[in-house]
C-alpha positions as CSV (number, residue, x, y, z in Angstrom):
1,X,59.1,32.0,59.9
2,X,61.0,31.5,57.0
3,X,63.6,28.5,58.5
4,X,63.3,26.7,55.1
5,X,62.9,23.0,54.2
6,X,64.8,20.0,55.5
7,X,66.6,18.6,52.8
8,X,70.3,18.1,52.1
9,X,73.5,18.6,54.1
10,X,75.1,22.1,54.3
11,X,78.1,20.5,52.9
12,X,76.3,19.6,49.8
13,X,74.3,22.6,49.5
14,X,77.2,24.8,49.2
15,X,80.1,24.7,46.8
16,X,83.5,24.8,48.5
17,X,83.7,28.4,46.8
18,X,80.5,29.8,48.4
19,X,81.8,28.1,51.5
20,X,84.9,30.8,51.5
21,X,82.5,33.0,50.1
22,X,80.5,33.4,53.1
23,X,83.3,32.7,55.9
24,X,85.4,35.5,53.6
25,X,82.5,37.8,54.5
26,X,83.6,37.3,58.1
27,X,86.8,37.8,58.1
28,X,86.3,41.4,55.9
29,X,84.0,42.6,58.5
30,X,86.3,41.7,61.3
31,X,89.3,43.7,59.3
32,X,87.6,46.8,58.8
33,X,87.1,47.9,62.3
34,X,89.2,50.1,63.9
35,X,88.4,47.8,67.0
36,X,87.6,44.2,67.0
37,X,84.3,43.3,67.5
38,X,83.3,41.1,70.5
39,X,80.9,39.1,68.6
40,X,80.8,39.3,65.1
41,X,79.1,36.6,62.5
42,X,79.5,37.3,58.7
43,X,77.2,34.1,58.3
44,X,73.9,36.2,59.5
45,X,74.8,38.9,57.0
46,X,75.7,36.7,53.7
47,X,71.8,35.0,53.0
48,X,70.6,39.0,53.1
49,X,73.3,40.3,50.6
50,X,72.3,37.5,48.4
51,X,68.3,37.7,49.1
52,X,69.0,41.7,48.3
53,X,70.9,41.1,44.9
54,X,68.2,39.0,44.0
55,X,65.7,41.6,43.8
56,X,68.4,44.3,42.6
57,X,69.7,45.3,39.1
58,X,72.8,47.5,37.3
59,X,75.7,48.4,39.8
60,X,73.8,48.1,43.3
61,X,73.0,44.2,41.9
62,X,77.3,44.1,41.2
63,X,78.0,45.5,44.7
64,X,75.9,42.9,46.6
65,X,76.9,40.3,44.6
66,X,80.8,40.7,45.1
67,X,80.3,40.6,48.5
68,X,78.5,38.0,48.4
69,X,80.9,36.3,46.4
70,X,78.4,34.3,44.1
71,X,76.8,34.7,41.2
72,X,73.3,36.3,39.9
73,X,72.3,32.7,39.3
74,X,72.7,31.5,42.9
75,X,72.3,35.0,44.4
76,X,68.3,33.6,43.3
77,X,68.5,30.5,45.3
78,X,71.1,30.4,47.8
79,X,69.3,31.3,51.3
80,X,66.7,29.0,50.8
81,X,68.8,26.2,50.0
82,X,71.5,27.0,53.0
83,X,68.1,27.3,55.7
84,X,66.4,23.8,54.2
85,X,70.3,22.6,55.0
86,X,70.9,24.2,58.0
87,X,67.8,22.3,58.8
88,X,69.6,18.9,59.3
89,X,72.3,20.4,61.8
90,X,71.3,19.7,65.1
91,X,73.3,22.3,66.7
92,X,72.4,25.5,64.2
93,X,69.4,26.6,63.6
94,X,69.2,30.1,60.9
95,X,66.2,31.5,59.8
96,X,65.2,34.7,57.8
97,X,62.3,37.0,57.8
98,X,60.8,39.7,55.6
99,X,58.0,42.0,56.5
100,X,56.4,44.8,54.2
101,X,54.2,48.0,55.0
102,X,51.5,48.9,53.2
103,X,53.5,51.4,51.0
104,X,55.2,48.8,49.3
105,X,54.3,46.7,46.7
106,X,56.7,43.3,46.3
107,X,57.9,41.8,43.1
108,X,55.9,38.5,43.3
109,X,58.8,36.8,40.9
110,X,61.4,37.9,44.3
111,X,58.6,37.0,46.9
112,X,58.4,33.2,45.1
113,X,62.7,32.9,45.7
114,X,62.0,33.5,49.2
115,X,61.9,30.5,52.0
116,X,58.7,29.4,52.5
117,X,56.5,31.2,55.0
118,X,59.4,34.2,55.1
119,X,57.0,37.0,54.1
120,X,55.1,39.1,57.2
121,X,53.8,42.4,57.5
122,X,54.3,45.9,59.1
123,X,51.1,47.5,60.5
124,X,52.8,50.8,60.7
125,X,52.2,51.4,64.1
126,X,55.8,51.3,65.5
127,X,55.1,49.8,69.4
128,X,53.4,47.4,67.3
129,X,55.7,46.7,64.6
130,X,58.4,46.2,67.0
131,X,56.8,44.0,69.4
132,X,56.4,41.7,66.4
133,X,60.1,41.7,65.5
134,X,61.3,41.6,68.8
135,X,59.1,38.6,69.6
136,X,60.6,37.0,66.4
137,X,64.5,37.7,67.4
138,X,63.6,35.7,70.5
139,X,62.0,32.9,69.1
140,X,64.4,32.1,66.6
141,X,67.9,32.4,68.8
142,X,65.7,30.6,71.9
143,X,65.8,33.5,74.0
144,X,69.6,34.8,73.2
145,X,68.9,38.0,71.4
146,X,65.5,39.9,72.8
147,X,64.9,42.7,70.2
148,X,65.8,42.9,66.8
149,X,68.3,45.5,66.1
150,X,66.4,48.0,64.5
151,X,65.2,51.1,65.8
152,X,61.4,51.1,64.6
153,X,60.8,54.7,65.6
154,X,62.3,55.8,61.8
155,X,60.3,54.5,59.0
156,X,60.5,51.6,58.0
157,X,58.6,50.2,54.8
158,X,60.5,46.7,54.3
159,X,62.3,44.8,57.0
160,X,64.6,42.0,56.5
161,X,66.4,39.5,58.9
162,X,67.9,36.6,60.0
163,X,68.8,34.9,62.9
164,X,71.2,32.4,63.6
165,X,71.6,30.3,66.9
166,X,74.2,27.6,67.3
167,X,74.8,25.1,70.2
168,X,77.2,22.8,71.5
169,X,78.7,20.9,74.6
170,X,82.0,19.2,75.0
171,X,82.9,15.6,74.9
172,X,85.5,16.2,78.2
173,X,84.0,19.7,80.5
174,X,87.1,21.9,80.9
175,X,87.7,21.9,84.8
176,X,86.8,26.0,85.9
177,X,88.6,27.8,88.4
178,X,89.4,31.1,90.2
179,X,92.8,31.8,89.1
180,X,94.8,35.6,89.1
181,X,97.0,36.0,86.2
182,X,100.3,36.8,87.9
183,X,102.0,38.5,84.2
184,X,100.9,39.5,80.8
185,X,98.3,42.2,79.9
186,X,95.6,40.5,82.3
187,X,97.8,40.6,85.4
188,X,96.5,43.2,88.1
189,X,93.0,42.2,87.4
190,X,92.3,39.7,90.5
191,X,90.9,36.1,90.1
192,X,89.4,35.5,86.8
193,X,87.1,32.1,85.5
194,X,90.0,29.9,84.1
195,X,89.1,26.7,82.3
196,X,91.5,24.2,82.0
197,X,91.4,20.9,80.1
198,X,93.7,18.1,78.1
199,X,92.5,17.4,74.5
200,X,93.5,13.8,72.9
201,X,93.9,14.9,69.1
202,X,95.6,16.6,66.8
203,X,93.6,19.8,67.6
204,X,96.7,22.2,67.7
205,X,98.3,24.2,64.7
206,X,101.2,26.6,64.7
207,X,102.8,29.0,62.3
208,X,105.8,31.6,63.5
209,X,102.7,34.1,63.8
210,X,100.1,32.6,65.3
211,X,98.5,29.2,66.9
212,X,95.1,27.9,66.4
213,X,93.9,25.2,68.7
214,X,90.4,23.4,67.7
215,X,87.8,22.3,70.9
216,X,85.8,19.8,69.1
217,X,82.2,19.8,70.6
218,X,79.1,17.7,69.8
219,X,77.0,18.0,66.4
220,X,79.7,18.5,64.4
221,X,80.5,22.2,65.6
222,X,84.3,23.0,66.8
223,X,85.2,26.6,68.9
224,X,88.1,27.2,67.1
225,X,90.9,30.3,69.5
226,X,93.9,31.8,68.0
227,X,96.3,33.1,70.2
228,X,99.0,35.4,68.1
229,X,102.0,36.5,68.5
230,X,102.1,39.9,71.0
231,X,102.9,41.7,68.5
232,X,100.4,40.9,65.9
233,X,97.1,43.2,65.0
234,X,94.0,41.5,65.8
235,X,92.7,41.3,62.0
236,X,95.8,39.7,61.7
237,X,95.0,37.0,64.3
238,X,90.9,36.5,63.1
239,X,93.0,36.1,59.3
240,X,95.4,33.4,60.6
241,X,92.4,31.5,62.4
242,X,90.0,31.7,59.4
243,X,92.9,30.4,57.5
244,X,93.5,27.3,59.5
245,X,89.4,26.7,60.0
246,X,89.5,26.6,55.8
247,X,93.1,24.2,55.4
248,X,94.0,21.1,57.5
249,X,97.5,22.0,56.4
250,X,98.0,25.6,57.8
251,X,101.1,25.8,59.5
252,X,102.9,22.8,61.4
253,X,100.8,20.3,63.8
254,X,101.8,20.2,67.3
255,X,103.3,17.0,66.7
256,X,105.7,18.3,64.7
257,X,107.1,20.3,67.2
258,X,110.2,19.0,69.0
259,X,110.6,19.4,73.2
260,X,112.0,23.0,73.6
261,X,110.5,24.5,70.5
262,X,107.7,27.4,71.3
263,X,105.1,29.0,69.1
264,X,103.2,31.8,70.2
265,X,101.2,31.1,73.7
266,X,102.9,27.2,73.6
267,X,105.9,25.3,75.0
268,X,106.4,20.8,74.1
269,X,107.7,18.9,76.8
270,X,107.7,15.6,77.6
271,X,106.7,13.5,81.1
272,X,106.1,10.2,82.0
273,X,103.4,8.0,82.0
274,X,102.1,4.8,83.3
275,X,100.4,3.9,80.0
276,X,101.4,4.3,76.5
277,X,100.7,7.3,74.7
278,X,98.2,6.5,71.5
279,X,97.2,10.4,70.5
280,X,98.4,13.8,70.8
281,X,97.7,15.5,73.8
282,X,97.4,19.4,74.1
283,X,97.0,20.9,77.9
284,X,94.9,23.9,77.5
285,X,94.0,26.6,79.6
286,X,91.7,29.4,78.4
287,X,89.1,31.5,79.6
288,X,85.8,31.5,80.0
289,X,84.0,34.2,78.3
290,X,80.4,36.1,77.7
291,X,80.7,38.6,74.8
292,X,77.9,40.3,73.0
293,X,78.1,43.6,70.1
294,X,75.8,45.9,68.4
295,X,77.2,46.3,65.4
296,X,76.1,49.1,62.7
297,X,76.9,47.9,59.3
298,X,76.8,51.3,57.8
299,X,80.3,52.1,59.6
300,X,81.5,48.8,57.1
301,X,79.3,49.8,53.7
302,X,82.7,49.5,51.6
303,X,83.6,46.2,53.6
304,X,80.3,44.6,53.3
305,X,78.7,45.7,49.9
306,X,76.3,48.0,51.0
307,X,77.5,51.5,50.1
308,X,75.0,52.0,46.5
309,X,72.4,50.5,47.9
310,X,72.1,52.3,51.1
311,X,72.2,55.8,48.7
312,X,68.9,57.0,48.3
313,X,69.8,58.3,45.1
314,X,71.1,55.6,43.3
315,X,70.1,52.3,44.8
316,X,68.7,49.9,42.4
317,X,66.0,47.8,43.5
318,X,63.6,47.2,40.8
319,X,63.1,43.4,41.2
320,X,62.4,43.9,45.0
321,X,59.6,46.4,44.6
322,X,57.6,48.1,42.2
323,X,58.2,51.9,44.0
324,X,62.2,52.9,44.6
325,X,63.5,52.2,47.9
326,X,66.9,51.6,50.0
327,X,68.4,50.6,52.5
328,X,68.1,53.1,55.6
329,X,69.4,51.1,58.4
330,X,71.7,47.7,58.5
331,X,72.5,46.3,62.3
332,X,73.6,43.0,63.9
333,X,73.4,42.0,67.3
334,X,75.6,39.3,68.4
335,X,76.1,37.2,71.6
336,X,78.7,34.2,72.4
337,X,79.3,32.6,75.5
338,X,82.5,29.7,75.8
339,X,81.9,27.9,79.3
340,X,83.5,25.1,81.0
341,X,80.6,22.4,79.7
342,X,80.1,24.4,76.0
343,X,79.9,27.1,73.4
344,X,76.7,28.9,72.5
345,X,75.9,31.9,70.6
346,X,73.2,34.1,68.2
347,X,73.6,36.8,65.8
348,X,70.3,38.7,64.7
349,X,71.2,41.3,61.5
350,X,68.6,43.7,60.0
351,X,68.4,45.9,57.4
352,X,65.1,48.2,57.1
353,X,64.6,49.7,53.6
354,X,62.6,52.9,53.3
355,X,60.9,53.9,50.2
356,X,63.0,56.6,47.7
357,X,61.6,60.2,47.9
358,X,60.3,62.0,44.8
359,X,59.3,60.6,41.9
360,X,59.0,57.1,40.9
361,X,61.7,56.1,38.5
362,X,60.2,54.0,35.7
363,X,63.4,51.1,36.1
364,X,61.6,48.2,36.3
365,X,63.4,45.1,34.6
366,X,61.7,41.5,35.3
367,X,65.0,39.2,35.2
368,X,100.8,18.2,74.0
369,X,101.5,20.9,73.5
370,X,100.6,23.3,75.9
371,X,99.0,26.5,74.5
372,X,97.6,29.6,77.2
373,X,95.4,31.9,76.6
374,X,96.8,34.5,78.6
375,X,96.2,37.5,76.6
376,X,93.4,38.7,74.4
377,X,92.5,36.2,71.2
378,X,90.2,36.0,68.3
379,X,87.4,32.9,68.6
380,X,85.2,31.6,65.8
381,X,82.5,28.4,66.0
382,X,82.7,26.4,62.9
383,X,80.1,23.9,61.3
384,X,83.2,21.1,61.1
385,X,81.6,19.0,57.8
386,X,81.0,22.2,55.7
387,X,84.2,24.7,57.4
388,X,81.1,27.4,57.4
389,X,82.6,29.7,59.8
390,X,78.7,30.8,62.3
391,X,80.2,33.6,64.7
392,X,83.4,34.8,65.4
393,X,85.3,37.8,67.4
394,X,87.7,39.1,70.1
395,X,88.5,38.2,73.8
396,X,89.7,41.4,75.1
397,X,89.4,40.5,78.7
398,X,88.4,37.4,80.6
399,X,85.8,36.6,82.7
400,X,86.4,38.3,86.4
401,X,85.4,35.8,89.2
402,X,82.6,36.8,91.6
């Protein structure tokens, strides 16, 4: 439901602006928890903030759209353009949903901006209702997320969602093995998966703060890991890696970097060969990791644009519905998994909206280098033509072996 029409290229279909629009929504998110998420992806959240200031007015309309970061004019037709483009990348799928109760009556002129085939229904019966959505979650991250994050025993007389899946496998498998860290913040903790690997590009970027290596993959998505400095906040990190996904020419390349010279997590040195060198070469090692969150996006209202119209009071939705309603609950569930042969991962994000108590308001307007990652790191997958940031988060520990 609601995965939109194949048409152009993601690249095309978004402005370079609306590009750091929607990654910039990541990177707030990330910032404004007191703890780094595991799994976080800014991209599931962005089509609802727009699809919700297209059916909003006055200062809840201004909220949405600023963190959005795109006009009333595109707020209109955004989603449906990004899931018809979405539609020509083999390794992302996104999709969004909307299901009304019988309570509510929908502004036909915000129903017709919708994708085609987005618009469902609540029966009201809550095992019911939630079979439903759950069965949706599932079908749209191919069995990665189970249940949609909402908690269908509260009222709920609107539902939106999307989902977001993306896939990918490497062009050379990292080589995975049993190995205890013997120093740093993951010593002590016994054999953990490490994945090892040489990459032939110029895939590694340093500042004095931070270094972001790129693992290309197939289908034009790259796994992007920042390692920073031991020192640095982890907002700090996600920052410096969403600043290097956006600009080729963030910080130096590892080729640049003389035998001796260290950046955070990497040391150059030279070795002989029996062949001639013909492209950078970065020796990796990494983890392999499985994280998943649920996240509430009411602990990040101010962060994410959603403090007026989650107020019961004051939200503005008069080009959504005919009767006054909000937004009661807003939650994300979000998995990722980096393995020796890939990257995948899903993010599901749902808001319910409940209908205002009291009386109806009459409001109604119709308008080689050698890098290790041997301490925890921020991660992000990245559609490479577009620099759309999908999913993004924290490493805090690795993968224990068995």
């Amino acid at each position: 439901m609601g995965t939109g029409e194949r048409g152009t290229t993601i690249e095309r279909a978004l402005a370079p602006a609306e590009v750091e629009a929607a990654n910039d929504v990541t990177r707030r998110w990330f910032a404004s928890r007191p703890h780094p998420p595991a799994a976080v992806s800014g991209l599931g959240l962005w089509p609802l903030l727009t699809t919700l200031a297209a059916g909003a007015s006055g200062r809840t309309a201004a909220e949405l759209l600023d963190a959005a970061g795109v006009g009333p004019e595109r707020a209109e037709s955004i989603t449906g353009g990004l899931l018809g483009a979405a539609a020509s990348a083999p390794a992302l799928h996104l999709a969004v949903g909307v299901w009304a109760g019988a309570s509510i009556t929908l502004d036909p002129a915000w129903v017709a901006k919708l994708p085609s085939g987005a618009v469902g229904t609540l029966t009201g019966e809550p095992a019911a209702d939630k079979a439903a959505l759950d069965r949706w979650a599932s079908e749209e991250t191919d069995g990665m997320i189970e249940r949609m994050p909402l908690d269908c025993t509260r009222r709920i007389d609107l539902a939106l969602a999307s989902a977001l899946a993306v896939r990918t496998t490497w062009g050379t498998a990292f080589r995975d093995a049993a190995i205890p860290f013997r120093s740093g913040p993951w010593a002590g903790l016994g054999p953990c998966r490490v994945l090892s690997n040489t990459i032939r590009g110029d895939v590694l970027r340093v500042s004095d703060e931070a270094a972001v290596l790129t693992v290309p993959g197939h289908d034009d998505i790259d796994v992007l890991l920042a390692l920073g400095r031991a020192d640095l906040a982890p907002g700090k990190v996600f920052a410096a890696l969403v600043d290097a996904a956006a600009d080729p020419d963030w910080g130096r390349s590892s080729e640049d970097l003389r035998p001796g010279e260290r950046a955070p997590g990497v040391t150059v040195a030279e070795h002989r060969a029996p062949r001639p060198q013909t492209a950078p070469e970065v020796d990796v090692r990494t983890v392999r990791f499985a994280v998943e969150a649920d996240l509430d996006l009411s602990e990040d209202a101010a962060a994410l644009g959603l403090v007026r119209a989650s107020d019961e009071a004051h939200a503005e939705f008069d080009r959504l519905a005919a009767e006054p309603t909000h937004v009661s609950q807003a939650r994300q569930s979000c998995v990722a998994v980096f393995s020796a042969t890939g990257f995948k991962a899903a993010a599901v994000t749902a808001m319910a909206m409940t209908r205002t108590a009291g009386v109806p308001q009459m409001r109604h307007t119709h308008r080689r280098a050698s890098i290790v990652f041997d301490r925890p790191f921020a991660y992000a997958a990245r559609h490479r033509p577009s620099g759309l940031i999908l999913v993004g988060g924290w490493v805090d520990e690795p993968e224990r072996a068995a």
